[in-house]
C-alpha positions in Angstrom: 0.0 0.0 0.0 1.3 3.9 -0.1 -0.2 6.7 1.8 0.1 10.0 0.0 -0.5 13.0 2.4 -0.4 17.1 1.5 0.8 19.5 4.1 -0.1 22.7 5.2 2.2 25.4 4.8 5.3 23.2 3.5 8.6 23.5 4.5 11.3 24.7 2.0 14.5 22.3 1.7 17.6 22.6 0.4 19.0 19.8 -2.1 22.1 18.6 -4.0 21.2 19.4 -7.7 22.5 16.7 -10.3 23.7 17.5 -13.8 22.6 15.3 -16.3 24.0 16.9 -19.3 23.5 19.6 -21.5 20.3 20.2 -23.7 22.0 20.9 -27.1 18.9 22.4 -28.8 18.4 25.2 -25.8 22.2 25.5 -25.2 21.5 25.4 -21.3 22.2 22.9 -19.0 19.8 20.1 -17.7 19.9 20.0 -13.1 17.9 17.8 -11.5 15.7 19.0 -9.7 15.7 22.5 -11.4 16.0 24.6 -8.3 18.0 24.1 -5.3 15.2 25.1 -2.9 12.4 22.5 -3.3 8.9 23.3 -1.7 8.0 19.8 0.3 4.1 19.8 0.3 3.6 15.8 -0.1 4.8 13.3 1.7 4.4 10.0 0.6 5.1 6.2 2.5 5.3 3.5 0.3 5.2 -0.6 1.0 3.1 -0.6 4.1 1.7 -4.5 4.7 -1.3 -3.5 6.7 -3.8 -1.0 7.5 -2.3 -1.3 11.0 1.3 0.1 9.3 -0.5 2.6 7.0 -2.9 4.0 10.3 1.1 4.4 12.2 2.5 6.2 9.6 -0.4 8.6 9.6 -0.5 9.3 13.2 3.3 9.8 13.0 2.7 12.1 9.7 0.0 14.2 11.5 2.1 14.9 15.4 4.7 16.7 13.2 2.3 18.5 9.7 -1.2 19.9 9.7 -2.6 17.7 6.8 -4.0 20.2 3.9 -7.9 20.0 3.7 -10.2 20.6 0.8 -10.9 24.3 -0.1 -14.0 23.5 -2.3 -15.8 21.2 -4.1 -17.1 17.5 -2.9 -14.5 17.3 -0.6 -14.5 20.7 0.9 -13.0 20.9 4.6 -11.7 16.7 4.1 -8.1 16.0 5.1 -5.9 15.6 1.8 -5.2 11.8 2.4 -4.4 8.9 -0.2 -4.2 5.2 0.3 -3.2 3.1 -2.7 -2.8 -0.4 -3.3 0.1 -1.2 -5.4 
């Protein structure tokens, strides 16, 4: 299973960009990811067994983030959870 949760107001973090080569037809070159400060508003947990493992993560997830909720629509004021089966 993976749980996919968004976060209210996201943390910013600071990563190591890779260069994978030079785009010939621009004439820039290609960094991955494309800025060095990254925006980290999803968190996601991937190959939890159980419900049990999935309900865990969750409560870990939501003692340190304030899960995003639903501005409008069907879902207006529901927490921005996922749970997948892969």
């Amino acid at each position: 299973m993976r749980l996919t949760v968004h976060i209210e107001n996201a943390p910013f973090e600071t990563r190591v960009q890779k260069n994978l080569g030079y785009d010939k037809i621009n004439k820039i070159v290609v960094l991955k990811p494309k800025y060095p400060k990254c925006i980290m508003n999803t968190l996601t947990v991937r190959n939890l067994r159980s419900m049990a493992e999935v309900n865990k993560e969750l409560s870990y997830i939501k003692d340190k983030y304030k899960v995003a909720k639903w501005k409008s629509g069907k879902k207006k004021d529901q927490e921005m959870i996922y749970i997948a089966n892969q």
